[in-house]
KOLSETI-573940 format. One record per residue (C-alpha): x, y, z; residue in one letter. Coordinates in steps of 0.001 Angstrom, whole numbers, plus 524288, in hexadecimal, padded with zeros to 5 digits. Each point is the difference from the previous one (the first is absolute). Last residue first. Layout:
XYZA...
***
This chain:
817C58BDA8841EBX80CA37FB287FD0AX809D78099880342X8060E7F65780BA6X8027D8087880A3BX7F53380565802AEX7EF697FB9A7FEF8X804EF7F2C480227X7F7747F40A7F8F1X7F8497F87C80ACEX7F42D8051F7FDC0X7FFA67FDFF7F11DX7FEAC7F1B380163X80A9A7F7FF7F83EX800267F6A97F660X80A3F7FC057F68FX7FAAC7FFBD7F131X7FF257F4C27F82EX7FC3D800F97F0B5X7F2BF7FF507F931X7FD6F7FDE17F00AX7F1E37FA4F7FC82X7FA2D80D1A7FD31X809947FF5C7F34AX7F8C6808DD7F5A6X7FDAC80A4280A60X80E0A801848047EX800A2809B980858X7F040800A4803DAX800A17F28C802ABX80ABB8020380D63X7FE5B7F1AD80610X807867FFAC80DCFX8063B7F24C80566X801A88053580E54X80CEE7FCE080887X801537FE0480E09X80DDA7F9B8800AAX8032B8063E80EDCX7F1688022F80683X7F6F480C2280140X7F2437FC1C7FFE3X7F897804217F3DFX7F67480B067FDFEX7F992806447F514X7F8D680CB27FDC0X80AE18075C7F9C0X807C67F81C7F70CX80E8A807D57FEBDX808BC7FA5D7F736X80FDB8042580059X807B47FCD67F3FDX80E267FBA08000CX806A77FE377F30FX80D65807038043CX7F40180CAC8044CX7F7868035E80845X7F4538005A7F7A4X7F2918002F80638X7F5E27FB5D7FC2AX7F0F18028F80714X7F6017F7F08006CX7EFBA7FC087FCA2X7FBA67F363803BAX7F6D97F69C7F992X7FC4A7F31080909X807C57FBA6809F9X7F7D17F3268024CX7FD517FF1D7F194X80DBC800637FC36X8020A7F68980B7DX7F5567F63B7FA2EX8050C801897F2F1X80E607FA788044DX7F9BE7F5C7807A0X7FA207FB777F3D0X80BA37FF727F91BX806E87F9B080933X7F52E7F6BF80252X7FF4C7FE767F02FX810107FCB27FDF7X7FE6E7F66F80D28X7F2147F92D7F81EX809267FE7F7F389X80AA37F87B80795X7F5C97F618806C4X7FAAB7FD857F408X80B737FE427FA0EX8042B7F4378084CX7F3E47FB8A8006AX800287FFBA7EF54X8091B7F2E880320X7F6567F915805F2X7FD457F1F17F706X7F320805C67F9DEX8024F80B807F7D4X804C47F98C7F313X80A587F9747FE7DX808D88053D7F580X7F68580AE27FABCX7FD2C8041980EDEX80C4D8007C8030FX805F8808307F74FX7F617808187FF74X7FF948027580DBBX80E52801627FF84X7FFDF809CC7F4C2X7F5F8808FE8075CX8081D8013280B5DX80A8C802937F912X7FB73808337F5CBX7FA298094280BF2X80D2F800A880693X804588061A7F2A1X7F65C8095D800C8X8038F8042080DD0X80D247FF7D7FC7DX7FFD3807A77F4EFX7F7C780A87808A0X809148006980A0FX80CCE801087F93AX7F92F80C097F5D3X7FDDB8065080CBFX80C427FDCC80738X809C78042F7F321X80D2C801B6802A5X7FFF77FD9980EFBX7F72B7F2F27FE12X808CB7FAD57F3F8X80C8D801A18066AX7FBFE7FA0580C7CX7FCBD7F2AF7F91DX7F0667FCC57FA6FX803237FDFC7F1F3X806E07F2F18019DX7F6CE7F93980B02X7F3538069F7F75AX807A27F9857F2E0X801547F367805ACX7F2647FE1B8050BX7F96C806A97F25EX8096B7F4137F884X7FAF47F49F80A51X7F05E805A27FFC5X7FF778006C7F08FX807C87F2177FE3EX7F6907FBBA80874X7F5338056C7F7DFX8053D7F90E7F2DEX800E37F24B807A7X7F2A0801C6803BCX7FBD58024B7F3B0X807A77F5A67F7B5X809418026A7F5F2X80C097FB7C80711X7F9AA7F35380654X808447F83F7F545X80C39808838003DX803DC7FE4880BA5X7F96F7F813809ADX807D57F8EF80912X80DFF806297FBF1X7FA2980DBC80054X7F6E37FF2180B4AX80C4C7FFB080836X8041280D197FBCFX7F1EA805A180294X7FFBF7FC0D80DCBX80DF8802A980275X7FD7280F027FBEDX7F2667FF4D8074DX8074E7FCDD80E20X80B70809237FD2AX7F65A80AE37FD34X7F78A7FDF780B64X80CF57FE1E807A3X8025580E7A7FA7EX7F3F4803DB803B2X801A77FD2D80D90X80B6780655801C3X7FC3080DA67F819X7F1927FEAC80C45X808EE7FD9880B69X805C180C377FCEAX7F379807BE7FE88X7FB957F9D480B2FX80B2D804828085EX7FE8B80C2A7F9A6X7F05D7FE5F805ACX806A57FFE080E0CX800D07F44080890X7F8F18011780DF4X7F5837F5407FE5AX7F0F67FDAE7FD7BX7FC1A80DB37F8A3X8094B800D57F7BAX7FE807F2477FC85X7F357803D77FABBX80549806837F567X7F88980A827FCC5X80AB4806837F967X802C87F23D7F705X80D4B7FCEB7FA4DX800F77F41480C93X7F3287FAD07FBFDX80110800F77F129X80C3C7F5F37FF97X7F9EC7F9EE80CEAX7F4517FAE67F781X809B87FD5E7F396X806E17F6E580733X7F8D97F33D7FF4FX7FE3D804107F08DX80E337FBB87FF89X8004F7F61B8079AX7F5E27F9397F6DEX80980802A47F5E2X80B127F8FB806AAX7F86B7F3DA804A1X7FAAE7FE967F2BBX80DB0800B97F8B9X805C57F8C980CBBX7F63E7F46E7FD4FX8032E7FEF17F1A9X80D9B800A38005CX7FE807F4CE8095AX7F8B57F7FD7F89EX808C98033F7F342X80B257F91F807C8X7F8C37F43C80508X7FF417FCFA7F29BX7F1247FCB67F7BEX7F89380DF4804E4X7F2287FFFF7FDC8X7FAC77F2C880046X809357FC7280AC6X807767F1E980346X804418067F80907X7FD228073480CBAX8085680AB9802D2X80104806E280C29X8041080F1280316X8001C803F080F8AX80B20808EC7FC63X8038C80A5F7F9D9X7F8AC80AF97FD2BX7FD9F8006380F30X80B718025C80052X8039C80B2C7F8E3X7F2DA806488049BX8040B7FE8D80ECEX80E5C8031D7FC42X7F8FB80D057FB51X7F9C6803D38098BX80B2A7FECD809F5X8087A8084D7F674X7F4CA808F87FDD9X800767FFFC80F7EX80D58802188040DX8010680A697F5C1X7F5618097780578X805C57FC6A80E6AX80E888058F7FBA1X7F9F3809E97FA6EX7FE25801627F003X807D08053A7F6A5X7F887809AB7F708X7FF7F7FFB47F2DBX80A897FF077F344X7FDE980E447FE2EX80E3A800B17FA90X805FB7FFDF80ECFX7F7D97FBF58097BX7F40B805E7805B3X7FECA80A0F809A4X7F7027FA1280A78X806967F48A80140X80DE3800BE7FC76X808B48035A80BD2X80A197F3667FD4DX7F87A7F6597F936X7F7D17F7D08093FX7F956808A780795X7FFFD8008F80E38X7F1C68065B804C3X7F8027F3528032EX80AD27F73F80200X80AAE804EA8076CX7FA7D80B1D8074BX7F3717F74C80131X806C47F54D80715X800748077380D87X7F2DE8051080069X7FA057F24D7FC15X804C87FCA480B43X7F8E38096080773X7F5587FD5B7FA3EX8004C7F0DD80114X7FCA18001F80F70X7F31C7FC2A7FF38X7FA107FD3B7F29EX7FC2680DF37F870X80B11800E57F6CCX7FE8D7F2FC7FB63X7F3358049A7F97AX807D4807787F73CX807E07F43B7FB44X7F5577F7627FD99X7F8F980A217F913X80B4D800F07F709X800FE7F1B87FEE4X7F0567FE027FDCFX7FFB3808657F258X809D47F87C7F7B8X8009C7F3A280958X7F2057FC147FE20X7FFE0802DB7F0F0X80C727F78B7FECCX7F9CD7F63080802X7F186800937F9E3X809217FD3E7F52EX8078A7F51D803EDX7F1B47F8A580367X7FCFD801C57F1F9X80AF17FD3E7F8EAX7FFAB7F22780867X7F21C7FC0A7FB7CX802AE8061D7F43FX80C097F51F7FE97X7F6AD7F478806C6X7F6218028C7F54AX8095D7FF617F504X8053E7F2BC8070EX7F3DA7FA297FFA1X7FAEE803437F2CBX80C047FCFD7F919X800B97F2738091FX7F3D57FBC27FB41X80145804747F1D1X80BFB7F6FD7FF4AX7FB487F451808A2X7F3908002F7F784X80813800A47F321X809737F36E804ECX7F3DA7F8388050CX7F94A800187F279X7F1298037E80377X7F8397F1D07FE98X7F53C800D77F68FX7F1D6801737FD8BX7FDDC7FF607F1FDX802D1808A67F44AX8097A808948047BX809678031B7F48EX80E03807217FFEFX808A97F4E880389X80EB5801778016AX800F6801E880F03X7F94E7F3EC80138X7F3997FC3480583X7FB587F3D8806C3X7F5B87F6247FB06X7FA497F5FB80A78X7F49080867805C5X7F8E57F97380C0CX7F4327FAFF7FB24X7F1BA805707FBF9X8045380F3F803B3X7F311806BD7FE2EX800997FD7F80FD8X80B0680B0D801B9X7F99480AAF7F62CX7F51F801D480A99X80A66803F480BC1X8071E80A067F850X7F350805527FA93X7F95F7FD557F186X7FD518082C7F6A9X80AD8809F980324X7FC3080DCD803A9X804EB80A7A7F541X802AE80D7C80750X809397FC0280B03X808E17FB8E7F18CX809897F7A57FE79X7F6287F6927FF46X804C87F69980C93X801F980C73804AFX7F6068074B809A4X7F6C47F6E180243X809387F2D27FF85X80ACD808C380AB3X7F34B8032280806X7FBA27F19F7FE65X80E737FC4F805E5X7FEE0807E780C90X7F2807FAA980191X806FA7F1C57FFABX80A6A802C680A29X80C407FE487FCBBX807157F3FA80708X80BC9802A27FAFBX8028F7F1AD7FB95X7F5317FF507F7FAX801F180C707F865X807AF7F9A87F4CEX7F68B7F3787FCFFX7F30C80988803A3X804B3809D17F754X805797F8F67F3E2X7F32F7F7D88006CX7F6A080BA57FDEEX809CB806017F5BAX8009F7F2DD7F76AX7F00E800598034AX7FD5280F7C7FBEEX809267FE157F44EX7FBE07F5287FABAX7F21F8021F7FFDFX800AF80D6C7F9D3X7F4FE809B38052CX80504809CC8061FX80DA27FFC27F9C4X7F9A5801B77F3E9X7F93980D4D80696X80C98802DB80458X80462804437F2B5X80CDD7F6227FA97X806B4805107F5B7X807887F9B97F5B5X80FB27FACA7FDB2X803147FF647F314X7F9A97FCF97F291X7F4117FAF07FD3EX7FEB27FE1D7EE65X7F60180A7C7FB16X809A5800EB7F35BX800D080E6380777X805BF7FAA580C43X7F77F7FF6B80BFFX801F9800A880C28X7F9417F75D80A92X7F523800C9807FDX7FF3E7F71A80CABX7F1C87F969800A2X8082D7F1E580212X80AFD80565807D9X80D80804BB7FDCCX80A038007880C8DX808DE80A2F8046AX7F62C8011C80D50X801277F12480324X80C22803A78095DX7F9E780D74804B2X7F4C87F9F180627X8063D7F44F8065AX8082980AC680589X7F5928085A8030EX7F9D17F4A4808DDX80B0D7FC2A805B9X8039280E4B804CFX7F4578011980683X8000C80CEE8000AX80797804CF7F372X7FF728101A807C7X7FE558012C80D8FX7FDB280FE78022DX7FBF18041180E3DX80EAB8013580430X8052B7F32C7F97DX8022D809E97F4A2X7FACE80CA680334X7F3BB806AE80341X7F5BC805A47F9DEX801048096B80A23X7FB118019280EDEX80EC47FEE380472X805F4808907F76BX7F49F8099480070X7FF8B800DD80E46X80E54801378050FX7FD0A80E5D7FD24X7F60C7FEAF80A44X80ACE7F6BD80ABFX80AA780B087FEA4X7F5BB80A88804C2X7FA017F8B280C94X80F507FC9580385X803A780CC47FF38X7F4C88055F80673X801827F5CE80A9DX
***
């Protein structure tokens, strides 16, 4: 019950968010009514302003400020009729469509239109005879929307929708399986009968590895560890999950605004698919690298476990982003180049790469302090690039920023945690001991832990290195009282 009671409060600020999309977030509802809306939105009106040329001649496309919107005849009516012609047959209820008028029939929540949806209707004399072509670039009386251009922004808006719809339920399954499988797992341990089972399989699972005797000593040229048997079985299980649910579940609706082939639709949908899978992950990323854990707490596996876990997941992180950029390049290369959001991506994707790159065995045993610092900063550009990223591209409304949200607020609880325990042990004075081959004995008077195989104690020594309080290392824990007093010279 404790378990359960602790797994449902950090369940808390993912499910009492801002939500996601189709998760508390229903962006272009009614879709009728934003297509009508986005098929008139290209066009000039009366009160438009133009640009002007230095003979003082008009020249170009202008600009139309929702305050002509607000009050332009034309506009408000063509609009007016657009909805209720389009929106008829889904039966969309009429205060639904007076929030869509109040909001954005301006373009603006700010700028209220002179007239509401239902007012504009009876300023209509007669039915309007005069349809609109993809060539004209005037509204100057209430008009019929060209049926091609509503279809078009219709189905855009439809099928967009229906894609985040999709990314988001696959990642509340991606996050699901990334911390639920392991506590799955544990949990098994406790049904009737399954221990000793479990017994049997662990030889060959939980303790085979699955190169040779590499494990603990790491294979040749610092390339890592190997993992178990069990370790491998589920990145490999994790990762088919990812793989597919990359790929499928993709359908195109054309004609599209956006995207005129099939083709580029698709591109499309896996380049937001694959980037949203990437910030899906960065919760466990900083979950499993975490010392306060709480999946330490809620099953048997070990924090190198974790640790491993954590290298795999990254690296799909960095797969995910890699084919996120790469397809970006073909859809919107070079013309969104120079942009902000594209700029900050670019940030995020290069400080991913270089933390998966810069983070193998041979960095960590060269240099473990200068490795965990970079990587702390560089987790920091990441972060901060993808909020950027997003919120010049879309702002922060369709959900995306949950997913870093919920990564920032595991980075604080371990942080926080970490505080509290410093706190809770408070100042202590010891004793070193050198014993030599790089073994140190540390004796903490005053303190007490139970004696149990792995106990280990992350120990802060400022008044070594009093420029770098931050720096701590493990030590294995043991209480004084059950060291020998003979035999074993350490006393």
């Amino acid at each position: 019950m404790k378990r359960l009671a602790l797994a449902w409060l950090l369940a808390q600020p993912v499910l009492g968010g801002g939500g996601l999309v189709g998760y508390g977030i229903y962006p272009y509802e009614p879709p009728c009514a934003y297509a009508c809306l986005r098929s008139l939105g290209s066009l000039m009106l009366e009160c438009s302003s133009r640009e002007e040329m230095p003979s003082g001649m008009s020249h170009g496309p202008g600009m139309t400020s929702p305050e002509c919107r607000a009050g332009d005849t034309p506009w408000l009516t063509t609009l007016a009729w657009c909805i209720k012609t389009e929106c008829a047959e889904y039966h969309v209820p009429v205060s639904k469509l007076e929030g869509f008028w109040e909001k954005e029939s301006t373009e603006s929540p700010n700028v209220s239109p002179k007239w509401s949806c239902s007012t504009s209707l009876p300023k209509i004399s007669k039915s309007p005879t005069q349809q609109l072509t993809t060539t004209d670039e005037y509204l100057n009386t209430t008009s019929i929307v060209d049926p091609s251009v509503y279809l078009a922004q219709y189905n855009a808006l439809t099928a967009v929708y229906r894609e985040n719809l999709v990314e988001a339920g696959f990642g509340i399954a991606i996050l699901v399986a990334g911390f639920g499988i392991p506590m799955a797992l544990t949990w098994l341990g406790y049904v009737p009968y399954m221990s000793g089972l479990l017994d049997k399989v662990k030889p060959y699972f939980v303790y085979q590895t699955i190169v040779g005797t590499y494990h603990v000593r790491p294979l040749p040229y610092l390339l890592g560890n190997a993992p178990t048997v069990g370790q491998g079985l589920h990145v490999l299980v994790f990762f088919i999950l990812n793989l597919i649910l990359t790929a499928v579940n993709y359908k195109t609706q054309q004609p599209h605004a956006w995207y005129t082939t099939r083709a580029k639709e698709i591109t499309a949908y896996i380049f937001y698919r694959t980037g949203v899978f990437a910030f899906v992950l960065l919760p466990l990323l900083i979950l499993f690298s975490s010392r306060n854990n709480f999946l330490l707490w809620m099953t048997d596996w070990s924090h190198s476990t974790y640790m491993l876990l954590h290298r795999w997941v990254a690296r799909m992180l960095a797969l995910q982003a890699l084919l996120h950029t790469l397809l970006a390049l073909p859809l919107y290369y070079p013309a969104e180049a120079r942009k902000e959001y594209w700029i900050w991506g670019a940030v995020a994707t290069v400080a991913t790469m270089i933390m998966v790159f810069a983070s193998g065995l041979y960095v960590r045993r060269f240099a473990y302090e200068a490795f965990l610092i970079s990587h702390i900063l560089l987790a920091v550009f990441v972060i901060v690039g993808c909020w950027y990223h997003i919120k010049y591209w879309i702002g922060l409304v369709w959900g995306y920023e949950v997913w870093l949200e919920i990564a920032c607020g595991v980075w604080f609880f371990d942080r926080l945690v970490r505080v509290g325990r410093i706190l809770k042990t408070g100042l202590c004075r010891s004793k070193v001991t050198d014993l030599g081959n790089g073994y140190v004995r540390v004796d903490v008077p005053g303190i007490r832990w139970a004696s149990e195989p792995g106990n280990h104690v992350y120990a802060y020594f400022p008044t070594l290195n009093p420029l770098r309080p931050w720096e701590n290392h493990p030590f294995s824990a043991l209480p004084t009282a059950l060291l020998s007093h003979s035999g074993s010279g350490v006393n």
